[in-house]
Backbone as CSV, one residue per row, in Angstrom:
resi,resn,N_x,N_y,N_z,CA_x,CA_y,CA_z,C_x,C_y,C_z
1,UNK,32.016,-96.634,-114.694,33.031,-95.818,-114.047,33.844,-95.071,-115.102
2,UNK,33.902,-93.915,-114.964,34.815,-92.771,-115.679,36.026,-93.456,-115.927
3,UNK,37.097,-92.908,-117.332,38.218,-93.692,-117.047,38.609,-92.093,-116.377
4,UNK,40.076,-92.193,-115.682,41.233,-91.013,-115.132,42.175,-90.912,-115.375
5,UNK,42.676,-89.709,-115.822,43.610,-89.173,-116.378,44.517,-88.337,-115.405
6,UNK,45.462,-89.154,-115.448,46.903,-88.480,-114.173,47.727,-87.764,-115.278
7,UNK,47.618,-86.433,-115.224,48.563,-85.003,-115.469,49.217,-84.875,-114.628
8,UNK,50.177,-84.419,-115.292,51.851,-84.320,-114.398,52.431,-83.036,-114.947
9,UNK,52.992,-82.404,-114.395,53.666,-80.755,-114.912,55.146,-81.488,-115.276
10,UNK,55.672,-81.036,-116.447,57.107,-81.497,-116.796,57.594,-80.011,-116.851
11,UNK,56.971,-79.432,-117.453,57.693,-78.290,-118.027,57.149,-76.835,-117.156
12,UNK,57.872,-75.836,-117.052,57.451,-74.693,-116.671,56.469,-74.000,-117.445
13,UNK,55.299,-73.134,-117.154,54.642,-72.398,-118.212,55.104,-71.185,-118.112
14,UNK,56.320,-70.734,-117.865,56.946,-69.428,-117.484,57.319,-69.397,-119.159
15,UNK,57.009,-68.023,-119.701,58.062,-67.731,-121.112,56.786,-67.836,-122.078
16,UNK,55.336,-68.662,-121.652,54.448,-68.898,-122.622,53.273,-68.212,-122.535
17,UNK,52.005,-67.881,-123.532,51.255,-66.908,-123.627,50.228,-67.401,-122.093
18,UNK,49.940,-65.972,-121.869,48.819,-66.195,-120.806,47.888,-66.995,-120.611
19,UNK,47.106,-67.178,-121.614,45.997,-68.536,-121.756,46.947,-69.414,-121.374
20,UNK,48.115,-69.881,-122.265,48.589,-71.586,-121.532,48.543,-71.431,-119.981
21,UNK,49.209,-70.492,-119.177,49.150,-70.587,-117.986,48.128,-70.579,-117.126
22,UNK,47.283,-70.228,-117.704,45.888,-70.219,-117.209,45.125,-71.148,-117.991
23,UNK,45.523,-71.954,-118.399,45.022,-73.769,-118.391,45.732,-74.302,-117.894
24,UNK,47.255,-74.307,-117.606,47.761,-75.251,-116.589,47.246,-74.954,-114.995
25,UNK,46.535,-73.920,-114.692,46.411,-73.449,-113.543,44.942,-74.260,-113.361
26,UNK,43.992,-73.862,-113.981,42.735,-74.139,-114.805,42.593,-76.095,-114.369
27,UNK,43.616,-76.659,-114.527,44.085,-78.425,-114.926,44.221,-78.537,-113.300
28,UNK,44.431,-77.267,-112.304,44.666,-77.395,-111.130,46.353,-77.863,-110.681
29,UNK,47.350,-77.309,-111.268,48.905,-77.716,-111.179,49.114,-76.406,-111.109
30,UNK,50.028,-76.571,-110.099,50.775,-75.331,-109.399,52.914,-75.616,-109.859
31,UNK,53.165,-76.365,-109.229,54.480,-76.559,-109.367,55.003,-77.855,-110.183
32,UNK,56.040,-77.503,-110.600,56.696,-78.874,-111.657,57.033,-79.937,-110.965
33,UNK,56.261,-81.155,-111.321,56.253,-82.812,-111.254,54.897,-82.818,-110.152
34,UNK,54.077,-81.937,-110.036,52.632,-81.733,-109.577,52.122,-82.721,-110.405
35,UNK,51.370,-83.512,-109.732,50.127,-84.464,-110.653,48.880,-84.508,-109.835
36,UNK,47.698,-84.687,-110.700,46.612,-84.668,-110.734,45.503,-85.837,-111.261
37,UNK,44.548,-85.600,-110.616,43.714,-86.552,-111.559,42.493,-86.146,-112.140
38,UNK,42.375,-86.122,-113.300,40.843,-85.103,-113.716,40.301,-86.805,-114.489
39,UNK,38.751,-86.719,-114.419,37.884,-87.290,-115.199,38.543,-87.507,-116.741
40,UNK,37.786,-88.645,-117.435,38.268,-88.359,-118.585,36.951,-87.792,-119.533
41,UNK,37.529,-86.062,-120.179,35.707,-85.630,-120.648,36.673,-84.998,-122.215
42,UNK,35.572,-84.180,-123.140,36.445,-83.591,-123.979,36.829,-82.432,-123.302
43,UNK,36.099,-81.586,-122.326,36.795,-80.833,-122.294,38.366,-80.424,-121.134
44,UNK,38.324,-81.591,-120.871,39.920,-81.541,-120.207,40.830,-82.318,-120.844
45,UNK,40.782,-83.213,-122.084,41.093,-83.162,-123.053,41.352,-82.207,-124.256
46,UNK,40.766,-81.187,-124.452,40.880,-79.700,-124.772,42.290,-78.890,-124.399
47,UNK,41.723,-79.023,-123.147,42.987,-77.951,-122.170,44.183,-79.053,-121.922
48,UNK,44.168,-80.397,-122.077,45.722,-81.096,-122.222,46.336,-81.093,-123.211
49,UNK,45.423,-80.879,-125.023,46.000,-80.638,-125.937,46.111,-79.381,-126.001
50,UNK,45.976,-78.273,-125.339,46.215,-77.268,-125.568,47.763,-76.789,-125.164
51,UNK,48.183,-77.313,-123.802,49.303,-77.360,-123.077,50.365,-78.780,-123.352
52,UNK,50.248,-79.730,-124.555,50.384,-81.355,-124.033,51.911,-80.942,-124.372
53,UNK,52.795,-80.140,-124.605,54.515,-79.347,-124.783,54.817,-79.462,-123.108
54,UNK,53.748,-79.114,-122.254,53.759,-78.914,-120.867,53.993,-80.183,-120.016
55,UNK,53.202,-80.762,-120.197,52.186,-81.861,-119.372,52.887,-83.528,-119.718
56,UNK,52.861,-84.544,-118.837,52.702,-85.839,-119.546,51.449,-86.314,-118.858
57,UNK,50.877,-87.402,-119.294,49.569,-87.474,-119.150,49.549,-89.150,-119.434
58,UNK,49.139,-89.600,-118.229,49.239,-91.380,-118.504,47.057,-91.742,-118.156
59,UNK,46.912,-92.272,-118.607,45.521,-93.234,-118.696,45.077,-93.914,-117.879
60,UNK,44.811,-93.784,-116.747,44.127,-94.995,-115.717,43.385,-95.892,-115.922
């Protein structure tokens, strides 16, 4: 079994370059304290270190 990774929006991506917002969008989070659950792979690991100023991110 996959482990899962619960993303959470802390921060706004308003004020930051286009790509970040379009990986927080990308991560599937729309509004702040939105959480999610993605697989754990590298590449959504990628796009959480890309945004992790954004995001908190706990380990299932």
């Amino acid at each position: 079994m996959a482990k899962k990774l619960r993303v959470t929006l802390v921060k706004s991506p308003i004020g930051y370059e286009k790509s970040q917002k379009a990986t927080v969008r990308a991560l599937g989070l729309n509004k702040l304290s939105q959480s999610v659950e993605k697989d754990d792979s590298p590449a959504v690991r990628g796009m959480i270190a890309k945004v992790a100023h954004l995001l908190e991110v706990n380990e299932e």
